[in-house]
N, C-alpha and C positions, 0 to 999 in steps of 0.2 A: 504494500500500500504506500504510494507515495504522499508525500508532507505536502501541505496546501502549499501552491507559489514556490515549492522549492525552483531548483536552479532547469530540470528536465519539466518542467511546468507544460503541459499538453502535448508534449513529445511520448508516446508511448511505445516505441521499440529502440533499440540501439541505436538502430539506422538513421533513425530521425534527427535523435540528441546528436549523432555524430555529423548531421549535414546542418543542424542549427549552430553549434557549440563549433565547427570548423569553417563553416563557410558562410551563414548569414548572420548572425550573434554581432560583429563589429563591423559589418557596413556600414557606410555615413548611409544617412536617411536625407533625403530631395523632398519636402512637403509643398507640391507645387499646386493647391489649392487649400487656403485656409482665413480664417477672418480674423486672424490676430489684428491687434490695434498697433499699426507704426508709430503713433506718437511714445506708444509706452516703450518699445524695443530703441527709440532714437535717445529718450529718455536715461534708456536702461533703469527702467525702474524698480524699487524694491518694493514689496507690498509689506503693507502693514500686519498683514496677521493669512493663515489658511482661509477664510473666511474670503478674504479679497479676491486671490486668485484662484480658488476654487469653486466657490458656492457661484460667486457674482456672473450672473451672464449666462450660469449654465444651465436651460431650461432639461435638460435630460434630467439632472440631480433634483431642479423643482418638480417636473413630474410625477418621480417618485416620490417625493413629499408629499403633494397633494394626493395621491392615490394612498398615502399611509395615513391618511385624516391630519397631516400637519395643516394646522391655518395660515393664509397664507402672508401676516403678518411676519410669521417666522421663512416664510419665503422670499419674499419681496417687500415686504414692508420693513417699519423703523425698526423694529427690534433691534439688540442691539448684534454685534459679531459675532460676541460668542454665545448667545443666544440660540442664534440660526446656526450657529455649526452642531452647536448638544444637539438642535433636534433632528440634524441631517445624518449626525452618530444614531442616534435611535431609530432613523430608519435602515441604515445600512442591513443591517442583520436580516432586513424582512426584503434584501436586495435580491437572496440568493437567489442563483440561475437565470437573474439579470445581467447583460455584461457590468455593469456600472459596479456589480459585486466584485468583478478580477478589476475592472480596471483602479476604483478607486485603492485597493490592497497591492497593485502594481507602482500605481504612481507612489503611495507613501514609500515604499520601497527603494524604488527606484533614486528619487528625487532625493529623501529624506531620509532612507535608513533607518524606516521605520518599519518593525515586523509585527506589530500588536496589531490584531486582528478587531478595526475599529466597531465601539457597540457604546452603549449608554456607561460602561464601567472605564473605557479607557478614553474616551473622547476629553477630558481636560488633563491626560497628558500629552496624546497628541497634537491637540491644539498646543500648549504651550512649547513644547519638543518644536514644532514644523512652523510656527511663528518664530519665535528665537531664532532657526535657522534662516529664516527669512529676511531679516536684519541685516543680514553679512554681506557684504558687496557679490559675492559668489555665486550668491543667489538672489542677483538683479535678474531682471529676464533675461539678459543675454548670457549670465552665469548657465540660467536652465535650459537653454538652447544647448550652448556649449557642451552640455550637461551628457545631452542624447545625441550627442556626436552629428548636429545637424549641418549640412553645406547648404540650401537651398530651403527660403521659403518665400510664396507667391501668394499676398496677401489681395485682399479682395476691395476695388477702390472705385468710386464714382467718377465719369469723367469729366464732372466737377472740381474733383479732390486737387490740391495744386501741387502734392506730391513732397513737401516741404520737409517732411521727417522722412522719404525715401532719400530724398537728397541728403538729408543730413546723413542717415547711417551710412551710403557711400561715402560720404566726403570722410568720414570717419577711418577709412581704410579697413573696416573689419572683416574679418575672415569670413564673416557668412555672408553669402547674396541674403538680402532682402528686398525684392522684387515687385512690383504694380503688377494688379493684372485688369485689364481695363471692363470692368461690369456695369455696362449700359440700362441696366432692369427700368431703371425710373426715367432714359429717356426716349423709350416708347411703350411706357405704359400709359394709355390715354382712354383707361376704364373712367379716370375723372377727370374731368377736363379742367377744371377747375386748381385742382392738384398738379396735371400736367405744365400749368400756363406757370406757375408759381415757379415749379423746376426749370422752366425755361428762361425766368429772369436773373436764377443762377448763374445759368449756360451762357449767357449773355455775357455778364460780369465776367468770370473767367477765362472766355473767350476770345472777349473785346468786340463781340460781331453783333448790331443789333437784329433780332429774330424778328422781322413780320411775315417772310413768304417759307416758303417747303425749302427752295434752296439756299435761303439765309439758315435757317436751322439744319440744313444736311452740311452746310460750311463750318458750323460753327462747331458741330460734333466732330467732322474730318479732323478740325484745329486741334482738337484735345486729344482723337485720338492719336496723331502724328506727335503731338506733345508727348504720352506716355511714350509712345516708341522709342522718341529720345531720350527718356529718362528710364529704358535700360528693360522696359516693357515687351515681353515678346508673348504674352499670353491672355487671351481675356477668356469670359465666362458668360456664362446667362443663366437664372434661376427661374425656370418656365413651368406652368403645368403640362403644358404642349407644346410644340415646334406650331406656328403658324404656318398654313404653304398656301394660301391661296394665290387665286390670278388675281392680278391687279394691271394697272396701266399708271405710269406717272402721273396723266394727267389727273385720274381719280386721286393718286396721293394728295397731290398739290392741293386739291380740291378738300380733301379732307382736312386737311395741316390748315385751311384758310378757315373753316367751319371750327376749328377748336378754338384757333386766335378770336375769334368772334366770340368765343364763349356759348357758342350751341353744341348738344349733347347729339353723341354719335349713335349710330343704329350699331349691334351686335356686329352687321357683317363687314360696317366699316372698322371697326376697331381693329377686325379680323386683319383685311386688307392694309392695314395702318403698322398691325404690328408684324406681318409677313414683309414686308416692303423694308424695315427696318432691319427685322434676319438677315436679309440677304444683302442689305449694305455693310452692316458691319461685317458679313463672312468676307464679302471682298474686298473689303479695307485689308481683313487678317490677313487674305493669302495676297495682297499688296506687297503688305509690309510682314510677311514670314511669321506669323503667328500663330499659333498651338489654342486651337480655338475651342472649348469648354463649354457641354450643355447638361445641364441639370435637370430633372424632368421628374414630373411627378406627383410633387406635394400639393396637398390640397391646405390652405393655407387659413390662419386667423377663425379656425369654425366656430371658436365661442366669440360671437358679437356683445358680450357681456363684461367679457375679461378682457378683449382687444379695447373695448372703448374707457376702461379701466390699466388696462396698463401696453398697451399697443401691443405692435407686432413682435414676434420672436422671444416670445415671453411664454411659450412652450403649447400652444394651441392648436398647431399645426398636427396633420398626418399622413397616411399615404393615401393619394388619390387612385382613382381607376380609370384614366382617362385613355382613350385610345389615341395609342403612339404611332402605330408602324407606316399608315397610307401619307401620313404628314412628313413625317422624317423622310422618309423613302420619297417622297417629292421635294423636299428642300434640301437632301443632300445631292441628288440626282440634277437637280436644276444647276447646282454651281460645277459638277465634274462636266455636266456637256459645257459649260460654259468654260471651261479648265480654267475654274477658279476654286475649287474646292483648297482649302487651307488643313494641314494636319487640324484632325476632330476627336474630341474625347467626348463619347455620351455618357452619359448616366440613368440609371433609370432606380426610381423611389418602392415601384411595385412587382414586387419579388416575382410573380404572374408571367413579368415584360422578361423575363432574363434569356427564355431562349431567344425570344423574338429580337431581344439587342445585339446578344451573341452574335447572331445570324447576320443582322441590318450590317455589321460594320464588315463581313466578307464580300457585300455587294461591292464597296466602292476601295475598297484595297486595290491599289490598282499596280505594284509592283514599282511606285517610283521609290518609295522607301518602306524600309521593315515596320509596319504595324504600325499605317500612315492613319489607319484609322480605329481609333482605337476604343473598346467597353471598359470604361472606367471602375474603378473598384467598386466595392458594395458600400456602399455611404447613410449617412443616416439612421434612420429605424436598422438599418441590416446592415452596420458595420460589427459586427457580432458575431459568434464562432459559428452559430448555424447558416447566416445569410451570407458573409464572407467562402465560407465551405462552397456553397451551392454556387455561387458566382463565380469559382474558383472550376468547381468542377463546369460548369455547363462551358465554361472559352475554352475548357478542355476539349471538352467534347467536340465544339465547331468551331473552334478558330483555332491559335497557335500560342496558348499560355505561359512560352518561350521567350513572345516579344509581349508582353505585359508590360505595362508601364508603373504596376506595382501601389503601394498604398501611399493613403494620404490623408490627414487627420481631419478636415472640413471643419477646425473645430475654433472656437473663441477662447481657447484656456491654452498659457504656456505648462501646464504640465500634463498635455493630456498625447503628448510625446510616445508612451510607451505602447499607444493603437499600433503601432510599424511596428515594436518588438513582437506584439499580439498576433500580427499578422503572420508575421516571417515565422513565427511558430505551429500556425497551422499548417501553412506551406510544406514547411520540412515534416509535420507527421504527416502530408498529405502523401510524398513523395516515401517518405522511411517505406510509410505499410505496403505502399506498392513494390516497392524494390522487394520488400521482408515475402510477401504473398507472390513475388515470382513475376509480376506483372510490368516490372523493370528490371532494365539491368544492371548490373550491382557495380555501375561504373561510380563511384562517389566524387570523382573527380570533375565531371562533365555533368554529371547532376547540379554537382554543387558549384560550378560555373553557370548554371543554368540558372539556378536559385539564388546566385549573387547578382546575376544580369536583372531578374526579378525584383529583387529589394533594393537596386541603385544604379546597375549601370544603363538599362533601358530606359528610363527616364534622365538619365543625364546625355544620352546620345539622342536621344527622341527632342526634347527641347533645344539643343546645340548649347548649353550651359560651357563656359571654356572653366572647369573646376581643377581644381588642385587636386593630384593624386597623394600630398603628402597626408597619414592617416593620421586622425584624429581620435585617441584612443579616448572611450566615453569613461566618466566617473563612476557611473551607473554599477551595481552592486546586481549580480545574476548567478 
C-alpha cells in the first residue's frame, strides 16, 4: 500500500516511476495559457498570508465551499483571512476524490514543505507555517515560479491592456518569458451594445484612432494588435461558447458596426454575422503576423443571474455547456486553409461529449506544413483532473498522434497552482508504464521517455518558436 502523495504518487508499476523519476520529473514547464496578473509578477510581489494567494480569485476552492454549506461571507465576503482559510480547512476533508483534494496537498508540498494533511485540526499551523514562508523575498511570485522550474508563461491580456508590466518584466532581464497573448473577447462581443460602445471609447484612447465607421474600429484593433506583436506577443486566444461561421458580406458588417454606434439593438443573427466576421479577422491578422492562435469552447457562463448581479463574472457560476461545435468549426477552420491563411490552432473543448469529435476536427486540417500544426488542447477546466485529463489523453491517442502534443497548461489565476504539469506528467508516464508492463509497448524506455519529455516541454517550445535557454533549471520542489 502506498503512502498518500509519496514521491511514486499515481505511478503504479516500475515502469512508470522509472519514465516519471528519469525523464519527465525535471523538465522546465512552458504555461502558455494562463491568467496570472502581470502587475503582480512585475511587482514581484509577496503576499500577505495563504489566504491571498490561495483562496482569493479561486472560484474552484469557493465552489467547494458553497457546496459544503460554507456562507458565502467566509467566501467572498469581509471576513477576515484567517477566517476564510479555517473554513476552506474544514472543507478540505469532504474534498476527497475531488482533484482540489491532490492538488491543494500537492501544492503545500510542493511550495511549502508542508506534509500535514490539511482539516479543521491543523489549519492554524499551516496557515501560520505557509504565511511566514510567504514573507521571504523567495517566495515573491517570481520566487514561486522559479520554484517549479518554469521558462514560459503567456498570460491572458485585452487589447486595450498597454502592456506596461510586460514591458517592465522584460526590461528586467529575467530568466523567465513573461508573454501577452492578445484576447479580443470584449471586442466583438456586441450581445450589449451599450456595453460594446463603452469598450470602444477604451479602444479609442489607447489606440489614438477615433471609432465612428467599421473601418475606423477594424484600424484601431489592427493598431493594438501589431502593438502586442511588438511587445514580444506571438499568441492570442478566445473564450467562446461556439466558433461563429456564418456568411456574411462586408457591407452587412459595416452596416451592423453603424447600427450599434447609433445605439440600436441587434437581431440574434446579426450578432451572429458581427461576431463571425471578427473570427476570421483576427485569425488572419494571427497567421499575418505568425501567431499560435487559441480557442476555448464550451462554457456556459454567469447561470446564477443572482450571484452575477451580486458579485459578477468568474466568481464560480459558470459550467459546461452543450453547445454544438463541429459544423461551425469545421467551416471556420476550413474557410481560412482554402484561403491559406489558417494560422497554427489550439482548440479546446469544455464538454467531455466533444472529445472524439475535436480529436478528429484537428486531422482535417493538418496539412503536413508543420508537426501538429493543429493542435486539441489539453483537458482544461471542469476536466483538468485525472479522469478527464486520462480520457483526452487517450482519445489523441487513439486519432491523432499524442507524440506531437503540445502538453499541459494551468488556465489558472493562482501562482501556486504550478504542480497541474507535475499532475499531469504523472498520469502520462502511468499511462505509458502499464502499456509497456501489459506488453502493448515496447520496452524501449529511452524513446518513450524522449517521447514523454517532447510531451511535457519540448513540443510546445518548438511548436510556438520560443528561442529558450537549454541551461537546466533545477526546481526546489521537494518529490
Amino acid at each position: 500500500m502506498g503512502k498518500f502523495l509519496d514521491g511514486n504518487f499515481l505511478l503504479h508499476s516500475k515502469t512508470a516511476q522509472q519514465l516519471y523519476h528519469e525523464f519527465a520529473r525535471d523538465m522546465p514547464i512552458i504555461d502558455y495559457h494562463n491568467h496570472l496578473p502581470p502587475d503582480e509578477i512585475a511587482a514581484d510581489k509577496n503576499f500577505e498570508n495563504i489566504t491571498k494567494v490561495w483562496l482569493n480569485g479561486d472560484h474552484y476552492k469557493w465552489r467547494a465551499m458553497r457546496a459544503n454549506g460554507v456562507p458565502e461571507e467566509f467566501i467572498t465576503g469581509n471576513r477576515n483571512d484567517w477566517e476564510k482559510f479555517q473554513k476552506w480547512a474544514e472543507t478540505v476533508p469532504y474534498t476527497l476524490r475531488n482533484p482540489l483534494y491532490h492538488w491543494t496537498h500537492l501544492e503545500l508540498q510542493r511550495y511549502f514543505d508542508v506534509n500535514d494533511i490539511l482539516n479543521s485540526d491543523t489549519a492554524k499551523k499551516v496557515y501560520d507555517v505557509t504565511s511566514s514562508k510567504l514573507q521571504e523575498k523567495e517566495f515573491g511570485v517570481r520566487g514561486l515560479l522559479e520554484n517549479m522550474n518554469v521558462k514560459v508563461i503567456c498570460t491572458t491580456d485585452d487589447p486595450v491592456d498597454t502592456l506596461e508590466h510586460h514591458k517592465k518584466i522584460k526590461n528586467d532581464d529575467w530568466h523567465i518569458k513573461v508573454l501577452p497573448a492578445f484576447r479580443p473577447d470584449k471586442a466583438m462581443n456586441v450581445d450589449d451594445v451599450n456595453t460594446f460602445n463603452n469598450y470602444l471609447t477604451l479602444l479609442e484612447k489607447t489606440s489614438n484612432i477615433s471609432i465612428s465607421t467599421y473601418n475606423d474600429y477594424i484600424a484601431a484593433l489592427k493598431k493594438r494588435h501589431e502593438y502586442f506583436a511588438e511587445n514580444s506577443c506571438n499568441v492570442s486566444d478566445h473564450g467562446l461558447e461556439e466558433i461563429y461561421a456564418e456568411d456574411y458580406t462586408q457591407t452587412e458588417i459595416a452596416g451592423i458596426f453603424a447600427k450599434i454606434r447609433s445605439g440600436g439593438d441587434l437581431s440574434l443573427e446579426e450578432r451572429k454575422k458581427f461576431k463571425s466576421a471578427m473570427l476570421v479577422t483576427f485569425a488572419e491578422w494571427d497567421w499575418e503576423r505568425g501567431f499560435v492562435q487559441q480557442y476555448h469552447l464550451g462554457a456556459l457562463r454567469n447561470n446564477n443571474s443572482r450571484m452575477l448581479k451580486q458579485l459578477g463574472p468568474d466568481t464560480g457560476w459558470d459550467s459546461i455547456g452543450d453547445f454544438s461545435q463541429a459544423r461551425a468549426l469545421s467551416k471556420f477552420l476550413n474557410r481560412l486553409d482554402a484561403n491559406n491563411k489558417l494560422a497554427k490552432t489550439v482548440v479546446y473543448n469544455l464538454n467531455p461529449a466533444d472529445n472524439e469529435l475535436f480529436a478528429t476536427m484537428i486531422g482535417n486540417f493538418n496539412d503536413g506544413s508543420s508537426a501538429g500544426k493543429i493542435q486539441w488542447g489539453s483537458a482544461w477546466w471542469f476536466l483538468d483532473q485525472k479522469d478527464g485529463m486520462t480520457k483526452q489523453i487517450n482519445a489523441l491517442s487513439n486519432m491523432g498522434l499524442l507524440s506531437k502534443f503540445i502538453g499541459m497548461l494551468t488556465d489558472s489565476r493562482s501562482f501556486l497552482s504550478f504542480p497541474r504539469h507535475e499532475y499531469f506528467r504523472r498520469l502520462l508516464c502511468n499511462l505509458f508504464g502499464e502499456e509497456i508492463e501489459n506488453g502493448e509497448l515496447p520496452n524501449d524506455i529511452n524513446w518513450i521517455g524522449n517521447v514523454i519529455q517532447d510531451i511535457c516541454y519540448n513540443n510546445a517550445k518548438n511548436y510556438f518558436g520560443w528561442q529558450l535557454s537549454d541551461e537546466k533549471i533545477k526546481s526546489k520542489a521537494k518529490v
